[in-house]
Backbone as CSV, one residue per row, in Angstrom:
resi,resn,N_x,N_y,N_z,CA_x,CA_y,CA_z,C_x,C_y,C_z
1,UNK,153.545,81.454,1.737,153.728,80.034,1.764,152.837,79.432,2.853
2,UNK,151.945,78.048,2.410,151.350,77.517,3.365,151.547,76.529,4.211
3,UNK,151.250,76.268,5.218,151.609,75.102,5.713,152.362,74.141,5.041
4,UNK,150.904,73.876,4.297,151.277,71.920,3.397,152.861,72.566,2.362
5,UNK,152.320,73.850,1.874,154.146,73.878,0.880,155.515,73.784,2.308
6,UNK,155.122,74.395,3.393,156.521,74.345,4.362,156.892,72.502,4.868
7,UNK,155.697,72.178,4.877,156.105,70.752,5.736,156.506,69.906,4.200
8,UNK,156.079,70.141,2.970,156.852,69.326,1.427,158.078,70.026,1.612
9,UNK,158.328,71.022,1.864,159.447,72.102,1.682,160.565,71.015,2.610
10,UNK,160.633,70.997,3.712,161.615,70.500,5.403,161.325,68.647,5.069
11,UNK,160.294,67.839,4.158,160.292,66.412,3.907,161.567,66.281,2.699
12,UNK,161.508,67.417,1.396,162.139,67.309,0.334,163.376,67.471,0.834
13,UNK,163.689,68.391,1.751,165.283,68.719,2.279,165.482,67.811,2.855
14,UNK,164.629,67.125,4.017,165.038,65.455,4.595,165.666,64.211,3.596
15,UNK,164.955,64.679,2.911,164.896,63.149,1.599,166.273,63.449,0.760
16,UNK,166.820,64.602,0.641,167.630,64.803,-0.116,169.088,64.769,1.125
17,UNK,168.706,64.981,2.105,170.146,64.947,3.106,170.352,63.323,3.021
18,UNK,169.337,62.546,3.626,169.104,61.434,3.327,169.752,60.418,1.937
19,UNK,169.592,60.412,1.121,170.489,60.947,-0.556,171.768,60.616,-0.692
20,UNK,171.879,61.799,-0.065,173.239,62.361,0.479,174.117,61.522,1.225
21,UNK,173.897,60.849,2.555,174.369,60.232,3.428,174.435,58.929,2.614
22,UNK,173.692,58.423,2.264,173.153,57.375,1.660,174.412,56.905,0.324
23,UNK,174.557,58.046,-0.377,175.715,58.576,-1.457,177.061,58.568,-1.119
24,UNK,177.057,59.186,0.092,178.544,59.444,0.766,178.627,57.856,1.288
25,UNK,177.952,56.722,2.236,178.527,55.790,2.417,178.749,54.564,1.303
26,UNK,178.203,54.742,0.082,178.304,53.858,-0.959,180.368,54.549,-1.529
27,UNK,179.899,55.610,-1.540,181.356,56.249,-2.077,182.369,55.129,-0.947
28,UNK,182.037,55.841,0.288,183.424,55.246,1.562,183.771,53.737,1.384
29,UNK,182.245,52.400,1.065,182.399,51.508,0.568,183.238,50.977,-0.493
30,UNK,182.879,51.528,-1.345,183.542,51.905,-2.813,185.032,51.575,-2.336
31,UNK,186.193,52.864,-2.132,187.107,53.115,-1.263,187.276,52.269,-0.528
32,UNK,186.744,51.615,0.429,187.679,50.292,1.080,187.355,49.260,0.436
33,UNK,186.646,48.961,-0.568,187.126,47.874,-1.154,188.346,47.454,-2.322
34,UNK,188.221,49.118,-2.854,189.514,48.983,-3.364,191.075,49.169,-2.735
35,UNK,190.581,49.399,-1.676,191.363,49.574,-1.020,192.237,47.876,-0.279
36,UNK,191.001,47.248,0.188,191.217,45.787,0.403,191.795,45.091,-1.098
37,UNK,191.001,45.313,-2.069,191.541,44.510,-3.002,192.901,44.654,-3.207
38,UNK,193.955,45.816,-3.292,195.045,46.564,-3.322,195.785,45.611,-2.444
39,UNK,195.263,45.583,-1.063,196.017,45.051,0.097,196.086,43.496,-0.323
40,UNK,194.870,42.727,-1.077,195.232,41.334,-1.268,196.132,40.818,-2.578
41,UNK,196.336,41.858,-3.719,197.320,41.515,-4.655,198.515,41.742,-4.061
42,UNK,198.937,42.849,-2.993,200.281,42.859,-2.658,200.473,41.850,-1.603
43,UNK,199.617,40.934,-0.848,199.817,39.778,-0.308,199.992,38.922,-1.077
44,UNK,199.134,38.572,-2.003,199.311,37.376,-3.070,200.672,37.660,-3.778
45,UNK,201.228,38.774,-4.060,202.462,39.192,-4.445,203.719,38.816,-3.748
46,UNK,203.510,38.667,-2.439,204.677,38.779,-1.694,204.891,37.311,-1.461
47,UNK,203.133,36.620,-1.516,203.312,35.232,-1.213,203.855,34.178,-2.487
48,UNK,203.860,34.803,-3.700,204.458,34.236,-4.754,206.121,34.480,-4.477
49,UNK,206.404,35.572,-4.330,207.529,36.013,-3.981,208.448,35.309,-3.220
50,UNK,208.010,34.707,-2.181,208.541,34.090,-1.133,208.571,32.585,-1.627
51,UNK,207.636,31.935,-2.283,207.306,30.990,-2.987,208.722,30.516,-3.729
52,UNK,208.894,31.599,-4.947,210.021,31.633,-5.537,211.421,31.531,-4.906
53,UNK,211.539,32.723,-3.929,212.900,32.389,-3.498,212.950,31.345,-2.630
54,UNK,211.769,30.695,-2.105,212.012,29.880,-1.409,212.615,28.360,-2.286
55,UNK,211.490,28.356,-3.281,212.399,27.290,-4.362,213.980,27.342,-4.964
56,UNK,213.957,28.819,-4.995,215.284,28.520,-5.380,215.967,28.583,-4.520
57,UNK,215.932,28.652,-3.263,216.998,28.050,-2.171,216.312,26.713,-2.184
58,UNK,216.281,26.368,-2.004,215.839,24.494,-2.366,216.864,23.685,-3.392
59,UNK,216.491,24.490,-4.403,217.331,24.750,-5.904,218.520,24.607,-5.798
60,UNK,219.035,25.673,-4.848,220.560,26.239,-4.837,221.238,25.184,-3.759
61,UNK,220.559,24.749,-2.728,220.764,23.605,-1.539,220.662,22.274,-2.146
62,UNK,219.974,22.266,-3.398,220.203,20.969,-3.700,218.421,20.017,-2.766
63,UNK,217.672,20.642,-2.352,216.857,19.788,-1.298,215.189,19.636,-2.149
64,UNK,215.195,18.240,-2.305,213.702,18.673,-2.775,212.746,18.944,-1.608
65,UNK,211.381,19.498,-2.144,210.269,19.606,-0.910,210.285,18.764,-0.306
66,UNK,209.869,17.368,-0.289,209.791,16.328,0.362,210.685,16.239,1.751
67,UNK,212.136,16.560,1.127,212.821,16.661,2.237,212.818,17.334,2.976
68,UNK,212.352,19.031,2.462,212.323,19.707,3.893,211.036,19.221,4.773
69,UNK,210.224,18.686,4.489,209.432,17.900,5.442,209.823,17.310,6.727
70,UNK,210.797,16.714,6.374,211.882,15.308,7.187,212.612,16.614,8.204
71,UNK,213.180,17.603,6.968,214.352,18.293,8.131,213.704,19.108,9.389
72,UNK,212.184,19.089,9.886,211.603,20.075,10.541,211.983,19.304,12.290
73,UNK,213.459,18.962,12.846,213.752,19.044,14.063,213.668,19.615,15.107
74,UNK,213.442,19.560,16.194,214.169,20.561,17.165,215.344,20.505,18.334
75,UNK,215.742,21.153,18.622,217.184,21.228,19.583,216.710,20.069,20.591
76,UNK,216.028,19.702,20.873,216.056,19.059,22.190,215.596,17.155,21.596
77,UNK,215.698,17.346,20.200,215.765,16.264,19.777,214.288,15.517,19.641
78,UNK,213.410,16.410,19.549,211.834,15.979,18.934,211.842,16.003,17.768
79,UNK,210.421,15.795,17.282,209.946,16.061,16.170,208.826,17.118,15.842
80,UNK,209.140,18.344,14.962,207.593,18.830,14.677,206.623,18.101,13.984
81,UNK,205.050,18.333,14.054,204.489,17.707,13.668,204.474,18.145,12.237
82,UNK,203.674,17.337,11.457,203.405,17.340,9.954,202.208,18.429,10.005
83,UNK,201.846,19.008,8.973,200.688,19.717,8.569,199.129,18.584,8.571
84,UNK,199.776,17.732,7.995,198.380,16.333,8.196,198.439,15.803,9.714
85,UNK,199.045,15.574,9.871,199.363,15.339,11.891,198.761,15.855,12.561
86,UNK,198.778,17.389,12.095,198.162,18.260,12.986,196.611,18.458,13.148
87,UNK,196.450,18.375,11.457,194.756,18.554,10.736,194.362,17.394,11.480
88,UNK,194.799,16.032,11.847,194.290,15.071,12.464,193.744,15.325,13.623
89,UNK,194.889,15.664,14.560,194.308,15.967,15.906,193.754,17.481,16.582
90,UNK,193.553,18.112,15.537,192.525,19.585,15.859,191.327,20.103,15.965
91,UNK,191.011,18.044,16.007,189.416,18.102,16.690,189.508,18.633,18.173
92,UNK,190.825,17.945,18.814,190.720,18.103,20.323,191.299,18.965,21.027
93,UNK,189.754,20.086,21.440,190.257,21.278,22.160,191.029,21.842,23.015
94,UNK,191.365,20.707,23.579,192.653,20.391,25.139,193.875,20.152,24.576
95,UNK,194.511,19.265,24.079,195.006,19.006,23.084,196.016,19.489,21.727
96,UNK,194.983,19.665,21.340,195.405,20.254,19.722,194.133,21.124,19.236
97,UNK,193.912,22.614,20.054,192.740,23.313,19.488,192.731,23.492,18.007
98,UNK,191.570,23.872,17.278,191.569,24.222,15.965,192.413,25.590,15.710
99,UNK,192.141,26.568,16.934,193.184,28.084,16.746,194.373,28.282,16.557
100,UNK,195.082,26.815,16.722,196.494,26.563,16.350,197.264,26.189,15.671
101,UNK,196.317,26.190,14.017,196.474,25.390,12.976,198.293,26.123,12.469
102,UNK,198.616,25.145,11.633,200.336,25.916,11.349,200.832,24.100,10.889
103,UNK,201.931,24.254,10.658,202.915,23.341,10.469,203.775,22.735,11.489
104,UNK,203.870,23.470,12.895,204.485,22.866,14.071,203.099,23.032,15.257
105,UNK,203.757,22.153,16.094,202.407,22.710,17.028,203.122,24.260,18.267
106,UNK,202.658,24.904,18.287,202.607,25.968,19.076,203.770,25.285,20.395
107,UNK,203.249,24.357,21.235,204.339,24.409,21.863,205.008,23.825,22.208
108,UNK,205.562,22.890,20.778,206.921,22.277,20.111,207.371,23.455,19.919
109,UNK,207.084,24.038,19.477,207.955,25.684,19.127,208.651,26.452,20.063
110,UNK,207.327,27.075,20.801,207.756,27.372,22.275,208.836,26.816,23.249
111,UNK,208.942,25.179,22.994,210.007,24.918,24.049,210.894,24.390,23.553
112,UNK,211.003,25.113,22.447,212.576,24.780,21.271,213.511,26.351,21.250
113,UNK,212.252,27.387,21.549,213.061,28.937,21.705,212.936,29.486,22.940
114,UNK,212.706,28.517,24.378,213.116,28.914,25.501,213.956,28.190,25.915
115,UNK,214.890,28.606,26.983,215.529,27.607,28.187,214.602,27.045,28.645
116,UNK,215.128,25.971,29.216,213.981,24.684,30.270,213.583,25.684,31.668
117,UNK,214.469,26.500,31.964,213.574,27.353,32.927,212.790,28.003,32.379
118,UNK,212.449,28.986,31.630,211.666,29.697,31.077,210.758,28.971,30.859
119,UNK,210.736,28.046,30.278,209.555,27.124,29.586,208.442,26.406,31.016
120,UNK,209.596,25.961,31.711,209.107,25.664,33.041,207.926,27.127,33.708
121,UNK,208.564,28.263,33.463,207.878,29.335,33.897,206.719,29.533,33.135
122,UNK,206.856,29.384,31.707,205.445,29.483,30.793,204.378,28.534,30.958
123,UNK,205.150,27.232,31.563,203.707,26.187,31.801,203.082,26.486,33.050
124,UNK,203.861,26.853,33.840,203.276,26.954,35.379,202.637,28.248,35.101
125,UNK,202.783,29.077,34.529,201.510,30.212,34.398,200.324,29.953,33.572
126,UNK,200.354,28.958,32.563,199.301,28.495,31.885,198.340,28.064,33.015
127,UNK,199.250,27.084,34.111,198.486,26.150,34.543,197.495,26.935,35.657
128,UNK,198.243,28.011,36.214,197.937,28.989,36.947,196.513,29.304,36.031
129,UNK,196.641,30.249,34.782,195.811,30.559,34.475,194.398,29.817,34.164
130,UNK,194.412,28.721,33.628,193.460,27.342,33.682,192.734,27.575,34.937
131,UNK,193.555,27.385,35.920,192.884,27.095,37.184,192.006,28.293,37.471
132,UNK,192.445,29.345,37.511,192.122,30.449,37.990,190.983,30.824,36.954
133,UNK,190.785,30.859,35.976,189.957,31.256,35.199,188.507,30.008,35.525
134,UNK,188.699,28.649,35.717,187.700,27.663,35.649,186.342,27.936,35.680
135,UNK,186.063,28.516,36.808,184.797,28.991,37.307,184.028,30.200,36.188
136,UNK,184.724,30.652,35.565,184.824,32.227,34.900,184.614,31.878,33.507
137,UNK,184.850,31.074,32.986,184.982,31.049,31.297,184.235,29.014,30.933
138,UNK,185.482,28.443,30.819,185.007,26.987,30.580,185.003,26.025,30.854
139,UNK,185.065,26.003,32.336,184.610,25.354,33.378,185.794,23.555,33.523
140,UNK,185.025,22.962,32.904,185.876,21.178,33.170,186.793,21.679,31.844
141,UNK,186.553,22.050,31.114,187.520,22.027,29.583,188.969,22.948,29.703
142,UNK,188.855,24.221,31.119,189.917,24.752,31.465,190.642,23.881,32.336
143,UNK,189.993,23.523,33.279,190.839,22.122,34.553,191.239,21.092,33.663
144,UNK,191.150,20.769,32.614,191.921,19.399,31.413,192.819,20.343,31.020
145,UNK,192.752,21.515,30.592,194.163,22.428,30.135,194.918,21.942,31.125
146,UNK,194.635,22.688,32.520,195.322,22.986,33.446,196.121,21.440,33.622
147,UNK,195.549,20.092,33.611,196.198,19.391,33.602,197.181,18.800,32.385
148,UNK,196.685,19.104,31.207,198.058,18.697,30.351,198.873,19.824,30.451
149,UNK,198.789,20.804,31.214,200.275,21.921,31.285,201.039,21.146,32.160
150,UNK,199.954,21.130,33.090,200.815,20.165,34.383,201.613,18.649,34.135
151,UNK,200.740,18.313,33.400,201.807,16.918,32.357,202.754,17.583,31.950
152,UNK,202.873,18.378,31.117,203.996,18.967,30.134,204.876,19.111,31.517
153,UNK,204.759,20.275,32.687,205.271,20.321,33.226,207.056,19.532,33.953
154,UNK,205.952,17.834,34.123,206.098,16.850,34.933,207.174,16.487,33.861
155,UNK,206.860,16.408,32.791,207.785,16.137,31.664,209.220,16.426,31.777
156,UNK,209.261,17.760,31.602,210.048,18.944,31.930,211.121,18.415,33.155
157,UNK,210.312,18.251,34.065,211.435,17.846,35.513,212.093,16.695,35.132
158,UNK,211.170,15.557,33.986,212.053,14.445,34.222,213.017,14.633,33.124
């Protein structure tokens, strides 16, 4: 065997491992996508699911949709916001960030499932954290956090 046949010989075995690898990650592809697809019919499944019984407790309560709109209270005698309420004000990052999209706001929630101490404790570490981070991450847009915690706060005492 000559040269030129050993170096076609060690290119053809390259090209074919190559192939190979090439083969094996189309397969693994393959496999998680059916694999994902699997995972999104049994979501879409569960979300019909819930859909249903949720109507028919509606059904069985007697309540149309509309109304459970109205009934979304909380203990301390607020209001949650609306789903359009919210889409309104989730331009503003201080505020009402976009990461908090939902049907209540994050923390109408929050200070409907703590005590007023606790809650008191969750703002004063926000505000903590705002501050402390400023320099480090987002500069004037963390010190405006830090101050509507500190509003919320002020709230709180009165």
């Amino acid at each position: 065997m000559n040269i030129v046949s050993l170096i076609l010989l060690v290119i053809i075995v390259m090209l074919v491992a190559f192939i190979r690898v090439l083969w094996d990650k189309k397969e693994d592809y393959k496999y998680r996508y059916e694999i994902s697809k699997d995972i999104q019919a049994s979501v879409l499944r569960q979300s019909a699911r819930t859909e249903r019984e949720m109507a028919e407790l509606r059904t069985e309560l007697g309540i149309k949709r509309a109304e459970c709109e109205n009934m979304r209270k909380l203990k301390n005698g607020g209001r949650l916001l609306s789903r359009e309420e919210s889409r309104r004000l989730m331009s503003d990052n201080v505020n009402h960030p976009n990461h908090y999209q939902g049907d209540i706001e994050t923390i109408d929630y929050i200070k409907d499932k703590l005590t007023d101490e606790e809650f008191r404790g969750f703002v004063k570490g926000n505000v903590l954290k705002y501050v402390s981070r400023e320099g480090l991450k987002n500069g004037d847009e963390d010190l405006k956090k830090a101050r509507w915690y500190l509003n919320e706060l002020l709230e709180v005492e009165e």
